[in-house]
MIGUSE-997024 format. One record per residue: residue number from 0; chain; x, y, z of N, C-alpha, C, O in turn; residue in three letters. Coordinates in steps of 0.02 Angstrom, whole numbers, plus 50000, padded with zeros to 5 digits. Layout:
residues N
<rec NUM, 'A', <X, Y, Z>, <X, Y, Z>, <X, Y, Z>, <X, Y, Z>, 'ALA'>
...
This chain:
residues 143
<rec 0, 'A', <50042, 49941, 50000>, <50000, 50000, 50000>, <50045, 50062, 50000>, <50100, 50054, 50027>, 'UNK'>
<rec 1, 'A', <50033, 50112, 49979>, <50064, 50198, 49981>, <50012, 50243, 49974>, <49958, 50228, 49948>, 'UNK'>
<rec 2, 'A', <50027, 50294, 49996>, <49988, 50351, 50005>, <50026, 50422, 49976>, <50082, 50438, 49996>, 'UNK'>
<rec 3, 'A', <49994, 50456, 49935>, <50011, 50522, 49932>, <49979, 50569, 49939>, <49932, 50569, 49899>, 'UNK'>
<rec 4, 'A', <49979, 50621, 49977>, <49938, 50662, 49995>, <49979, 50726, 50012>, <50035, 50710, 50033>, 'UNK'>
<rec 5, 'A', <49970, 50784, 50011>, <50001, 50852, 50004>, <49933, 50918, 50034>, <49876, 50918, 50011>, 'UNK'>
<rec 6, 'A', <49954, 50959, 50079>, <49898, 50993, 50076>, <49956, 51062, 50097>, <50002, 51062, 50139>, 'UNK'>
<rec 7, 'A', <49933, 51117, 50049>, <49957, 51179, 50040>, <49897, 51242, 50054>, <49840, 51252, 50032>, 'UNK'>
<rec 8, 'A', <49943, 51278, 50104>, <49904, 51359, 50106>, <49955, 51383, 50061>, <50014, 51367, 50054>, 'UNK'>
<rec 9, 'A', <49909, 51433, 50028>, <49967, 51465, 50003>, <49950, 51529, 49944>, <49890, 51534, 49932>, 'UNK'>
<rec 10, 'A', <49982, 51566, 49917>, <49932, 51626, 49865>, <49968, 51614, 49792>, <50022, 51605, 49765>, 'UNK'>
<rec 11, 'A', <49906, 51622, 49781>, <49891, 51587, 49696>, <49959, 51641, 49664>, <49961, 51693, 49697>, 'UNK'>
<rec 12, 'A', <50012, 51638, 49608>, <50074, 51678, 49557>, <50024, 51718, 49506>, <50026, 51779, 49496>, 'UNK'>
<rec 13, 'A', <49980, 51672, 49476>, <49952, 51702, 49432>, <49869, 51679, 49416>, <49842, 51630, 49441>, 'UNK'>
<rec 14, 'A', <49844, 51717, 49378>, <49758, 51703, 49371>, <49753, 51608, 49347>, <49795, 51573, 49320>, 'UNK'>
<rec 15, 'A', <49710, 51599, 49362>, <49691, 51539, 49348>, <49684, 51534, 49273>, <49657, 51583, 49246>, 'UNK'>
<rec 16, 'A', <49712, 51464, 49221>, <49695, 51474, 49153>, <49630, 51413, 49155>, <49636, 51367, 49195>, 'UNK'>
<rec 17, 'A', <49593, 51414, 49127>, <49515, 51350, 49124>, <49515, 51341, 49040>, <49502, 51381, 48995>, 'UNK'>
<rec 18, 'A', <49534, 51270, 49039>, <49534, 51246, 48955>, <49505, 51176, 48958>, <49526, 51132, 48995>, 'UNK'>
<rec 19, 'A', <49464, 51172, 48924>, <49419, 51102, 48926>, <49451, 51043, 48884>, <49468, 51065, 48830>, 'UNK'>
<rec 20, 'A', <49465, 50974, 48891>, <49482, 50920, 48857>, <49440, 50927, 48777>, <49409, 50975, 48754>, 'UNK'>
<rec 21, 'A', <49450, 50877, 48755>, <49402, 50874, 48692>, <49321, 50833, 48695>, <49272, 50832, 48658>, 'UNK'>
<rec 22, 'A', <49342, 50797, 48770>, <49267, 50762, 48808>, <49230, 50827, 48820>, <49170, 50814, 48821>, 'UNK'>
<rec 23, 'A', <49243, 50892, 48829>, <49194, 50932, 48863>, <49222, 50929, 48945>, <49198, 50963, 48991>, 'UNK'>
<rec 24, 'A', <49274, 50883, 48951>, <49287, 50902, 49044>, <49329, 50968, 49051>, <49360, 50997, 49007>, 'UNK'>
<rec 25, 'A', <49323, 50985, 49114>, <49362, 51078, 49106>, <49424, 51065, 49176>, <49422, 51043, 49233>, 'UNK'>
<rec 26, 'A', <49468, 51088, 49136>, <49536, 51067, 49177>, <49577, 51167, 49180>, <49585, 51208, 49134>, 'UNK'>
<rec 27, 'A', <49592, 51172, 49247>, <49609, 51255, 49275>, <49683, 51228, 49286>, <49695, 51169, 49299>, 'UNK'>
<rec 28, 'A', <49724, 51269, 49280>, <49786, 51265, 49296>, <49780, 51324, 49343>, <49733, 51361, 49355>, 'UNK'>
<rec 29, 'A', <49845, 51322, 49370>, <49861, 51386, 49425>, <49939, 51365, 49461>, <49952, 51305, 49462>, 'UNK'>
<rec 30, 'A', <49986, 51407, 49486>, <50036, 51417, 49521>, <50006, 51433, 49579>, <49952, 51460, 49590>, 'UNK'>
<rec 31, 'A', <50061, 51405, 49627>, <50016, 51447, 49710>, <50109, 51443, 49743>, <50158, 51409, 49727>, 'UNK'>
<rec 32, 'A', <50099, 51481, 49781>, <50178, 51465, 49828>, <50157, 51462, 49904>, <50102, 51474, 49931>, 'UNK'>
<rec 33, 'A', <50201, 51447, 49925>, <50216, 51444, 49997>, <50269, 51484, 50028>, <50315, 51492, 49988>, 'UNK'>
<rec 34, 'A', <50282, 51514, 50087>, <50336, 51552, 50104>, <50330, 51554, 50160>, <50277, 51571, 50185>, 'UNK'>
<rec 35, 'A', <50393, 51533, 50202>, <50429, 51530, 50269>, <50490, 51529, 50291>, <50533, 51503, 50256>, 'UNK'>
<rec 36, 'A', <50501, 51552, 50345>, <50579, 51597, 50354>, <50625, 51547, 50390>, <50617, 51518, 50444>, 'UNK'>
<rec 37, 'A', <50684, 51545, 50338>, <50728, 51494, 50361>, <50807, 51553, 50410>, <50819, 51612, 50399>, 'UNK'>
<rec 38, 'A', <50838, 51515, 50451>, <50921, 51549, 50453>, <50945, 51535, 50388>, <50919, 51496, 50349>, 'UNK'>
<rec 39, 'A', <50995, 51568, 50379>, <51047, 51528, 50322>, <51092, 51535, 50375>, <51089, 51550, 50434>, 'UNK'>
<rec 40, 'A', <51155, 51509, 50315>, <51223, 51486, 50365>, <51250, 51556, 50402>, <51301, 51544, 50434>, 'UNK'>
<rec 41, 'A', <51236, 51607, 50404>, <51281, 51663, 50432>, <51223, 51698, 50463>, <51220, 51759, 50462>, 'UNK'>
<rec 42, 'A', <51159, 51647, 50504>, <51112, 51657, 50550>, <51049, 51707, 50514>, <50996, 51708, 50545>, 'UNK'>
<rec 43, 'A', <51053, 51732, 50475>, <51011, 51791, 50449>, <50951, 51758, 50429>, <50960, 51706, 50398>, 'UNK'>
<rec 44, 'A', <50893, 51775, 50439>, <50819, 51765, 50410>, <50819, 51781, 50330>, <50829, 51833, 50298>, 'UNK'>
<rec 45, 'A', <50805, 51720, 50314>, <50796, 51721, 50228>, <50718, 51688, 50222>, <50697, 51637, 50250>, 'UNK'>
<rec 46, 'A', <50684, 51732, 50180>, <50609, 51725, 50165>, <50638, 51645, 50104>, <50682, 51648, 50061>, 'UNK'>
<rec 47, 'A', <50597, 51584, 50121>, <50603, 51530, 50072>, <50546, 51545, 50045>, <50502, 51574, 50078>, 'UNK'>
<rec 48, 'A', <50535, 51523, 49963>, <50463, 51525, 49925>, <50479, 51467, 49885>, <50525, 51460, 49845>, 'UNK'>
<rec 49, 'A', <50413, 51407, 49910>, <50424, 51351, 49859>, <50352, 51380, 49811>, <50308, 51418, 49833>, 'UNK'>
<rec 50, 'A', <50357, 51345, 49729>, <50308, 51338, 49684>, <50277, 51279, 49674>, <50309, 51227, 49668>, 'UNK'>
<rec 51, 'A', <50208, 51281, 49670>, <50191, 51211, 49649>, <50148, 51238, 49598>, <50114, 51289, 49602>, 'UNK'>
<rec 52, 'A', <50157, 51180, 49531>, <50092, 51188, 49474>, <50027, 51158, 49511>, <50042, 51109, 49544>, 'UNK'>
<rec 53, 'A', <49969, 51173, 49513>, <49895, 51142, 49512>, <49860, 51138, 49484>, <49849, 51185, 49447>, 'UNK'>
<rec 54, 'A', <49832, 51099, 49481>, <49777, 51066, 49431>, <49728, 51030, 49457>, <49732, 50978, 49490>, 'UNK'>
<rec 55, 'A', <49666, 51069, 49436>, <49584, 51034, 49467>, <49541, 51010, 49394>, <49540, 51038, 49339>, 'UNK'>
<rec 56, 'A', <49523, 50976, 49408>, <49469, 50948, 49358>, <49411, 50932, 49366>, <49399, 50905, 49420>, 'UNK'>
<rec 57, 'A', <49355, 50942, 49321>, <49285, 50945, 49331>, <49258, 51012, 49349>, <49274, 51063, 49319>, 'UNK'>
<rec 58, 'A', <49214, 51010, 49399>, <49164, 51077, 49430>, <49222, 51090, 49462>, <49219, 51151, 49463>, 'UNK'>
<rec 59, 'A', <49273, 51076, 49489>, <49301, 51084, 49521>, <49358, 51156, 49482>, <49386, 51207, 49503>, 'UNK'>
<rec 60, 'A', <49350, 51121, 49422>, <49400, 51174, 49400>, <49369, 51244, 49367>, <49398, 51294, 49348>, 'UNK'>
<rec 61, 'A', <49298, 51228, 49367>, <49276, 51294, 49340>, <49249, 51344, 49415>, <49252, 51405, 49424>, 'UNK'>
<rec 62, 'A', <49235, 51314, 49441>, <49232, 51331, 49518>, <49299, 51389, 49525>, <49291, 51450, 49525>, 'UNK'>
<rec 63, 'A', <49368, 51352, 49530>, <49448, 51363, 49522>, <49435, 51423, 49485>, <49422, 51473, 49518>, 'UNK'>
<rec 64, 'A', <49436, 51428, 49422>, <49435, 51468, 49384>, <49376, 51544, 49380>, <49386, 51596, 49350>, 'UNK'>
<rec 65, 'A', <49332, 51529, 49411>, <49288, 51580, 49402>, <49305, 51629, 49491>, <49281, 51685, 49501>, 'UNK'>
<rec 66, 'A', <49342, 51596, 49536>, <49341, 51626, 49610>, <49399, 51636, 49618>, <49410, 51695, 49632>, 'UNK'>
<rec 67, 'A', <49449, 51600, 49615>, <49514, 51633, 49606>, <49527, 51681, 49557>, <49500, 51695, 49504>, 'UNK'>
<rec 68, 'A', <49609, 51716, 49607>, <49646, 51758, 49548>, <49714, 51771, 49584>, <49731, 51750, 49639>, 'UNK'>
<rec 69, 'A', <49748, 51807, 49543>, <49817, 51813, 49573>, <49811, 51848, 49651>, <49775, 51895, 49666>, 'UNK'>
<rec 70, 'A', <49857, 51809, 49696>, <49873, 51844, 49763>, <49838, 51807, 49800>, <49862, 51775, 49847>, 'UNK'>
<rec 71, 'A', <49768, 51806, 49781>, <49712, 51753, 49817>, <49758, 51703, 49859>, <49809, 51679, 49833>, 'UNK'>
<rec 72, 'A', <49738, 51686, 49927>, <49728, 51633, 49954>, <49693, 51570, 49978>, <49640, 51565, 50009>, 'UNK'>
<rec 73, 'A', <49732, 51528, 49957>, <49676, 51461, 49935>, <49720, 51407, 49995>, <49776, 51416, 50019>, 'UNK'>
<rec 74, 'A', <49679, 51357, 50006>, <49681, 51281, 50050>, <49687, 51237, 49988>, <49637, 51231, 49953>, 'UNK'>
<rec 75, 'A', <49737, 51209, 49971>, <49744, 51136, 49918>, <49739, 51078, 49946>, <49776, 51072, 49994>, 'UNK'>
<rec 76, 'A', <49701, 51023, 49932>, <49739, 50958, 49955>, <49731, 50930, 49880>, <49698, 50953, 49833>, 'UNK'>
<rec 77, 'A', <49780, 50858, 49885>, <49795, 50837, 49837>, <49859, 50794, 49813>, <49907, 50807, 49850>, 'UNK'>
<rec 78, 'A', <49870, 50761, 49780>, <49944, 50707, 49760>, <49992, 50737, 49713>, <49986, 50767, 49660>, 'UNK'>
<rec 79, 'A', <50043, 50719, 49752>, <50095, 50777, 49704>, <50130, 50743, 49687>, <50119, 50684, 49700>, 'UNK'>
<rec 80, 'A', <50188, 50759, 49648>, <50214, 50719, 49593>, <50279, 50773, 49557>, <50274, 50835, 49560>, 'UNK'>
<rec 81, 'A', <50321, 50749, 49534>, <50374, 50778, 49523>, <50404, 50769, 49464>, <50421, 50712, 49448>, 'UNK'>
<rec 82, 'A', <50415, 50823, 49421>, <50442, 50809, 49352>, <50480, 50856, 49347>, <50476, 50913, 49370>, 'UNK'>
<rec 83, 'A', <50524, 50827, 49310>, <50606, 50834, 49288>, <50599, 50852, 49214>, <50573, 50812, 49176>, 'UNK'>
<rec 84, 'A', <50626, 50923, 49188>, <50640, 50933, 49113>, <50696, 50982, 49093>, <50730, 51002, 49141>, 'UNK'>
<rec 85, 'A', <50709, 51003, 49037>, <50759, 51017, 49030>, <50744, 51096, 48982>, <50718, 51099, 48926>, 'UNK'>
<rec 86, 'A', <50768, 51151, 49022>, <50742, 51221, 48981>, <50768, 51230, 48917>, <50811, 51197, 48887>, 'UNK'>
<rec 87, 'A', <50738, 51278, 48900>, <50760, 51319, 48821>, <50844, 51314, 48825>, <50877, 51292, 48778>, 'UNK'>
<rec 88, 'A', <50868, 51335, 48878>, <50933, 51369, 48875>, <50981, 51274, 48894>, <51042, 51273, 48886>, 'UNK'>
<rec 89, 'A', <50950, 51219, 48912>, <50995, 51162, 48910>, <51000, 51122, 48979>, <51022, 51065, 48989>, 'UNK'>
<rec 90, 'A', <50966, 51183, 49038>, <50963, 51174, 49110>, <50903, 51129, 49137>, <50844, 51135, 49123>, 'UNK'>
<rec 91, 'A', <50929, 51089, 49176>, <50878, 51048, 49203>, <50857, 51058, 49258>, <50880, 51073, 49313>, 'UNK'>
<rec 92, 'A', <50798, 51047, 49230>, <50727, 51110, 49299>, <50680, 51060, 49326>, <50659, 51020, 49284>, 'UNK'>
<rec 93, 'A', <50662, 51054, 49375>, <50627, 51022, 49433>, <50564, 51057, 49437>, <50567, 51118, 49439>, 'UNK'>
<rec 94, 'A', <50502, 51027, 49438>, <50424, 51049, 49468>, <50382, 51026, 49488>, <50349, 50983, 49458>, 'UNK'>
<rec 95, 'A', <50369, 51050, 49553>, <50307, 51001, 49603>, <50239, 51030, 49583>, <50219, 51088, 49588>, 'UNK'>
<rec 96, 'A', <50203, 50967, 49555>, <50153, 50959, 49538>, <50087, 50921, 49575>, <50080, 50861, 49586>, 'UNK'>
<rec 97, 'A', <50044, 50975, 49590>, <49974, 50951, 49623>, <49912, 50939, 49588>, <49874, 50985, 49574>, 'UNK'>
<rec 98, 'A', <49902, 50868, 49572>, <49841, 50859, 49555>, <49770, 50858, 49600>, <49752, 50813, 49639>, 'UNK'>
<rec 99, 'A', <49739, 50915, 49585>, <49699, 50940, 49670>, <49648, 50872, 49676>, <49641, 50823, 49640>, 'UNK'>
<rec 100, 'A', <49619, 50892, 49731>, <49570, 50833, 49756>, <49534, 50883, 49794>, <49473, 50877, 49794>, 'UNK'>
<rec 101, 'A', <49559, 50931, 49826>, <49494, 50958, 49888>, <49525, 51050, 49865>, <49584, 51065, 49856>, 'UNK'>
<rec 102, 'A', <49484, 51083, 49861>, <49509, 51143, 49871>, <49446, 51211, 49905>, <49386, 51222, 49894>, 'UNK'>
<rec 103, 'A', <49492, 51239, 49941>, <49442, 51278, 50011>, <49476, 51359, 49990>, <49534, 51367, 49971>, 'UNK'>
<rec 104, 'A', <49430, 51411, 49998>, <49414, 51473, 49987>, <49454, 51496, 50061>, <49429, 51470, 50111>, 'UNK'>
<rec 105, 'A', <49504, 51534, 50071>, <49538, 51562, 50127>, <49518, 51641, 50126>, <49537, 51673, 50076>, 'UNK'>
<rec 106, 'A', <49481, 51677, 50178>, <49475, 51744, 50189>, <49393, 51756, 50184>, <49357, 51707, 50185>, 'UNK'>
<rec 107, 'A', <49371, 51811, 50181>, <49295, 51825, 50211>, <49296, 51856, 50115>, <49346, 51875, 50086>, 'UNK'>
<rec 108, 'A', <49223, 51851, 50085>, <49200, 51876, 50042>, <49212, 51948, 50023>, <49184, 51993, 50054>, 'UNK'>
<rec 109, 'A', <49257, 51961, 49968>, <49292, 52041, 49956>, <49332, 52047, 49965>, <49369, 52078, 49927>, 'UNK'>
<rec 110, 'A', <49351, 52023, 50017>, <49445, 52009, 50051>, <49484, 51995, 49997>, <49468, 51946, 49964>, 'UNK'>
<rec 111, 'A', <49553, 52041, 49975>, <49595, 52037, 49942>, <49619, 51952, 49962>, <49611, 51908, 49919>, 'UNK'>
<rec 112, 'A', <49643, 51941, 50018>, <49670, 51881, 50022>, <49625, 51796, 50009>, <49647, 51738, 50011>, 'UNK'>
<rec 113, 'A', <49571, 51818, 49997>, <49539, 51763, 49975>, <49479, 51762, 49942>, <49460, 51819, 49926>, 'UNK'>
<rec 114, 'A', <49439, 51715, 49925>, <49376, 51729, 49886>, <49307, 51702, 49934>, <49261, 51743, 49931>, 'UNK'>
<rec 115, 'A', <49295, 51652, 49970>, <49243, 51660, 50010>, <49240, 51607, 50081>, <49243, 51545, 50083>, 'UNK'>
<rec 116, 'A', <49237, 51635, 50110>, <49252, 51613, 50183>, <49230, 51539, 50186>, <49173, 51522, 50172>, 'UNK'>
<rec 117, 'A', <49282, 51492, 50205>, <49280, 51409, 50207>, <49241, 51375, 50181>, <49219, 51328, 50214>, 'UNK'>
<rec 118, 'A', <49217, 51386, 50110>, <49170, 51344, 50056>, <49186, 51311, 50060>, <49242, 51325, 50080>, 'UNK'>
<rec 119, 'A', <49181, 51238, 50056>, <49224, 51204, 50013>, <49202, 51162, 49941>, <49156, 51122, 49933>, 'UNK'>
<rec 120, 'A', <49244, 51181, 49903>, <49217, 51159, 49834>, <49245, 51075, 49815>, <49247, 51050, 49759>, 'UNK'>
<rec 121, 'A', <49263, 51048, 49875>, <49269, 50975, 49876>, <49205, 50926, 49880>, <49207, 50865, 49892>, 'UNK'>
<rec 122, 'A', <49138, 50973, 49867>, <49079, 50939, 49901>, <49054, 50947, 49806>, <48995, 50934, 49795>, 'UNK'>
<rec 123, 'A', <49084, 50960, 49766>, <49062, 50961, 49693>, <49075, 50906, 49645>, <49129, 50886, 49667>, 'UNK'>
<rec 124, 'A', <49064, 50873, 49599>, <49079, 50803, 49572>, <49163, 50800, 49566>, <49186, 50857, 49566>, 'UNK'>
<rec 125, 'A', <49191, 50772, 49563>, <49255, 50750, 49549>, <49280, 50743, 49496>, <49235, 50758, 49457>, 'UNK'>
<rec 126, 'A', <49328, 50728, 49462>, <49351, 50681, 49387>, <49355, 50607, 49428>, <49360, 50596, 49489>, 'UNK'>
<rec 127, 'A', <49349, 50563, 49374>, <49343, 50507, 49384>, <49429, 50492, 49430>, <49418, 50454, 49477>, 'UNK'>
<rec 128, 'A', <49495, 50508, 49428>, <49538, 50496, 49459>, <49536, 50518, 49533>, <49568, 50485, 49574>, 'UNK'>
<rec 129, 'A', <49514, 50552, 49544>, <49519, 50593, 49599>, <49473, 50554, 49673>, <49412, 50560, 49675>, 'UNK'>
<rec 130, 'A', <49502, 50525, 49717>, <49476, 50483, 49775>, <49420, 50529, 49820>, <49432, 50587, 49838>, 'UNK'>
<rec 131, 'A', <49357, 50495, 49832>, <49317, 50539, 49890>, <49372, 50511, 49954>, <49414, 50466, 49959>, 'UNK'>
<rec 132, 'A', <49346, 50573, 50002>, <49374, 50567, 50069>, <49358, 50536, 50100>, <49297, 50528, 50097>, 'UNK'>
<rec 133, 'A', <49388, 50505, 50139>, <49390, 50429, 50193>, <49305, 50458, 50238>, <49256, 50421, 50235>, 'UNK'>
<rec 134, 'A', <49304, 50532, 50278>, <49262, 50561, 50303>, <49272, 50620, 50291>, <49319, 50637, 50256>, 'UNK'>
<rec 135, 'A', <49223, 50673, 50322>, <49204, 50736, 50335>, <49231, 50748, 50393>, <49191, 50790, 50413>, 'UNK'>
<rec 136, 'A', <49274, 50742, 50441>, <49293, 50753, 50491>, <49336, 50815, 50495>, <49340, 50860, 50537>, 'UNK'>
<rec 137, 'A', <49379, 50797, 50413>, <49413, 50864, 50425>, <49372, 50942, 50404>, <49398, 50998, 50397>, 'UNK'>
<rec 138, 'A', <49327, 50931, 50399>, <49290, 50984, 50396>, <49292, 51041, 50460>, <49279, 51101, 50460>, 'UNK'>
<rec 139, 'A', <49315, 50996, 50517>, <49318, 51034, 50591>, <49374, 51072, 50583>, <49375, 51118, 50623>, 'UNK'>
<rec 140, 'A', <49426, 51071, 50543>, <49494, 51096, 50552>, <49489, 51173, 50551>, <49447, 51194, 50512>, 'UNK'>
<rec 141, 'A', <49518, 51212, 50582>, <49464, 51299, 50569>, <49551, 51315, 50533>, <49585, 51359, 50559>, 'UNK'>
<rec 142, 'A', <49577, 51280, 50479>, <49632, 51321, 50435>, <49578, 51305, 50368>, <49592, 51325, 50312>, 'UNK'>
């Protein structure tokens, strides 16, 4: 048995893009980061910022796409995954990738920092890959 599971706070890089398969399913892309303060070696506070690509599918992603936008803060959960390629210029580049499963609205309605206070748009159909949750329990979590 294995498990992958990933869950990110964090504010969306750029607007959400929403492009549908050729089935008619609608798949949102989006960047989101994370940021927290490490020492470095000569003790000083250095702001870290990791990137992750995301990706929702179904209601899920037009949901994604119509409430998000850049800066927004969003709740991800979801399985991540890691791919390795090689840039324009010959350099080989690394990117953590989230294929969403649950995603939650962070901040009160109007609020620059988010789009609507603890929706959650995990209660909308799924894509067929995407696992329901064991329970509703974490629904109690107040992040």
């Amino acid at each position: 048995m294995s498990f992958n599971k990933i869950s990110i706070l964090g504010n969306l890089g750029r607007d959400p893009e929403l492009r549908y398969t050729p089935q008619g399913t609608a798949v949102c892309d989006f960047s989101m980061a994370t940021s927290e303060k490490r020492r470095d070696s000569s003790g000083d506070q250095q702001d870290v910022t990791t990137w992750f690509r995301v990706t929702f599918w179904g209601k899920q992603a037009e949901i994604a796409s119509q409430y998000l936008s850049k800066g927004k803060q969003v709740y991800v959960e979801g399985r991540l995954s890691q791919r390795e390629w090689t840039d324009r210029d010959g350099n080989k580049r690394t990117s953590l990738e989230v294929n969403g499963t649950d995603l939650h609205f962070v901040g009160t309605r109007g609020d620059d920092a988010g789009g609507r206070q603890s929706e959650p748009a995990s209660n909308t159909p799924r894509a067929a890959s995407a696992p329901a949750p064991a329970n509703d329990a974490d629904d109690d979590i107040p992040f």
